[in-house]
KOLBA-434000 format. One record per residue (C-alpha): residue number from 1; residue in one letter; x, y, z. Coordinates in steps of 0.2 Angstrom, whole numbers, plus 2048, in hexadecimal, padded with zeros to 3 digits. Each point is the difference from the previous one (the first is absolute). Layout:
N
+-----+------+-----+-----+-----+
: seq : type :   X :   Y :   Z :
+-----+------+-----+-----+-----+
: NUM :    a :   X :   Y :   Z :
...
+-----+------+-----+-----+-----+
// end
This chain:
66
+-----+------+-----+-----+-----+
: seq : type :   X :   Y :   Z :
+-----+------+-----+-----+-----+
:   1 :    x : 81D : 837 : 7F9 :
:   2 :    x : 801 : 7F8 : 80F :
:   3 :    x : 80C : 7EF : 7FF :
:   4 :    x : 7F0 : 7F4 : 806 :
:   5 :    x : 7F8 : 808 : 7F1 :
:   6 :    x : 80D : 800 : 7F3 :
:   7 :    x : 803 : 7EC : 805 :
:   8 :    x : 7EF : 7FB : 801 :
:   9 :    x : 7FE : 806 : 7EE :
:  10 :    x : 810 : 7FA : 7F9 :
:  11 :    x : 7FB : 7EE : 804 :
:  12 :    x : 7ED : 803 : 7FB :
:  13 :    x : 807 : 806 : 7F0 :
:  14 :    x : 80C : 7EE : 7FF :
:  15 :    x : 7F2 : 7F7 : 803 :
:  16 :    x : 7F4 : 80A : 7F3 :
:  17 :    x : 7F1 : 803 : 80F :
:  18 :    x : 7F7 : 80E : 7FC :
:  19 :    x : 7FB : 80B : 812 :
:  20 :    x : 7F0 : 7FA : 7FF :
:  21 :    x : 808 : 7EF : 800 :
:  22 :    x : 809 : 804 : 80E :
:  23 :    x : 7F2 : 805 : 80A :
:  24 :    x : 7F9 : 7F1 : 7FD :
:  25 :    x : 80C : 7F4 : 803 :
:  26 :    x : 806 : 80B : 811 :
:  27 :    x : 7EE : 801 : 805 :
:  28 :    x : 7FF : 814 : 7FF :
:  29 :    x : 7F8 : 80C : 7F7 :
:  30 :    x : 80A : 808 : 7F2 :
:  31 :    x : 800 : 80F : 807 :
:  32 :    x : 80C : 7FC : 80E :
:  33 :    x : 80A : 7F7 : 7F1 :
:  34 :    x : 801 : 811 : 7F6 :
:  35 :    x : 803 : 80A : 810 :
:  36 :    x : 80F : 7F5 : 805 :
:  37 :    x : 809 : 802 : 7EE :
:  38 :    x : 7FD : 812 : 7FE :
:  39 :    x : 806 : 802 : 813 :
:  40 :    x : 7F1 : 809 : 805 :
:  41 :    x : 7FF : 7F4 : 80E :
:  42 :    x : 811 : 7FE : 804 :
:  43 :    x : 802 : 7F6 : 80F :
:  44 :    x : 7F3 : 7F0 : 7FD :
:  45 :    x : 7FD : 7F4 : 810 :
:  46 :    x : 80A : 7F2 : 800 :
:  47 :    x : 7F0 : 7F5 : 7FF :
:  48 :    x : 7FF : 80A : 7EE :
:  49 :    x : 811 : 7FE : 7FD :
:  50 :    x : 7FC : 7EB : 805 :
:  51 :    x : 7F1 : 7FE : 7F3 :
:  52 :    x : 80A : 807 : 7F2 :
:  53 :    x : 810 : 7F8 : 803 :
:  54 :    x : 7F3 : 7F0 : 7FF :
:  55 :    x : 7F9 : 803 : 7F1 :
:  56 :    x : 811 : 804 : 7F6 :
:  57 :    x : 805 : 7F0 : 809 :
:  58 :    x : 810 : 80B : 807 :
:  59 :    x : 806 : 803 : 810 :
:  60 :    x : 7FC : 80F : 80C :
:  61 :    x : 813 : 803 : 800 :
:  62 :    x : 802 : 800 : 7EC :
:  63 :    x : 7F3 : 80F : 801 :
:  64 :    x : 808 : 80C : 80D :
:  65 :    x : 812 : 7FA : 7FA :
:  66 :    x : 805 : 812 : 7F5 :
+-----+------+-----+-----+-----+
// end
């Protein structure tokens, strides 16, 4: 599992969202939520990576950190 992916569903986890949640909150569809965490899209655009970090209400940084 890619690092993006592992992070973003460590702090989804903290923060009990479900991916469907996720997807919501982040304006995506879950299916680019599941892809991400499974690393079956490995290398999400930064405007991704932005919409998540803003819907766990973390930084960009606290997701690519390993």
């Amino acid at each position: 599992m890619s690092t993006i992916g592992k992070n973003i569903k460590k702090f989804r986890q903290e923060k009990e969202l479900s991916q469907d949640k996720l997807s919501k909150l982040a304006d995506l569809s879950l299916n680019t939520v599941v892809k991400i965490e499974l690393d079956e899209s490995p290398n999400p655009t930064i405007e991704t990576i932005q919409k998540i970090a803003k819907a766990l209400d973390v930084s960009v940084d606290d997701l690519l950190k390993k």
